[in-house]
N, C-alpha and C positions, 0 to 999 in steps of 0.2 A: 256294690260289694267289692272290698280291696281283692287283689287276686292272690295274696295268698290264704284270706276268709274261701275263697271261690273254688282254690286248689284241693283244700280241706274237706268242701263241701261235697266235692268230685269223688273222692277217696270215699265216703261214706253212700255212694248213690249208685254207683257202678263201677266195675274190676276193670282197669287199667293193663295193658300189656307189663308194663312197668311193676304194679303190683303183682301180679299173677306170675313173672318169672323169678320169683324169689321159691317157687316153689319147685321148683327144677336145680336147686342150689344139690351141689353133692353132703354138706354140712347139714345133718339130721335136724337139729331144729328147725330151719329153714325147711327143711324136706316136708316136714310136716306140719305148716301152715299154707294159707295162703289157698286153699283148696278151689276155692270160687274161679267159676268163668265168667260170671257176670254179673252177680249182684254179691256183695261184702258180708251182705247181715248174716250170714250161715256161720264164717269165719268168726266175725266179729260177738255173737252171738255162743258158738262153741269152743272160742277162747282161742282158735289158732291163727288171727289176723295181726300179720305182722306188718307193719307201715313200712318201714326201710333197715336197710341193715347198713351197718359202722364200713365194715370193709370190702373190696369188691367181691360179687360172684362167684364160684368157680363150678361151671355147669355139669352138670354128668352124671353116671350111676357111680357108686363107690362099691368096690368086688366086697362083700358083706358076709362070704363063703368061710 
């Protein structure tokens, strides 16, 4: 299997730290994917699994008050 076939395959089988802190992003959308700790198909499954995002990070809560 090529690795980025193998990369792909990783993504759909178990929650990566990498996938998982997209979900800690202060950017709502982001906020609200990604919810799994360990297995993707809940995500992928309730429509909120997001693969990567375009621009970096930026971690935090946002004051919502």
């Amino acid at each position: 299997m090529s690795k980025s076939k193998d990369q792909t395959f990783r993504y759909y089988i178990i929650v990566s730290p990498k996938m998982h802190r997209i979900h800690h992003s202060v950017t709502r959308t982001e906020t609200d994917s990604n919810y799994s700790s360990v297995l993707p198909y809940w995500d992928i499954l309730f429509g909120s699994y997001i693969r990567k995002v375009e621009e970096p990070i930026e971690f935090g809560i946002n004051d919502r008050a």
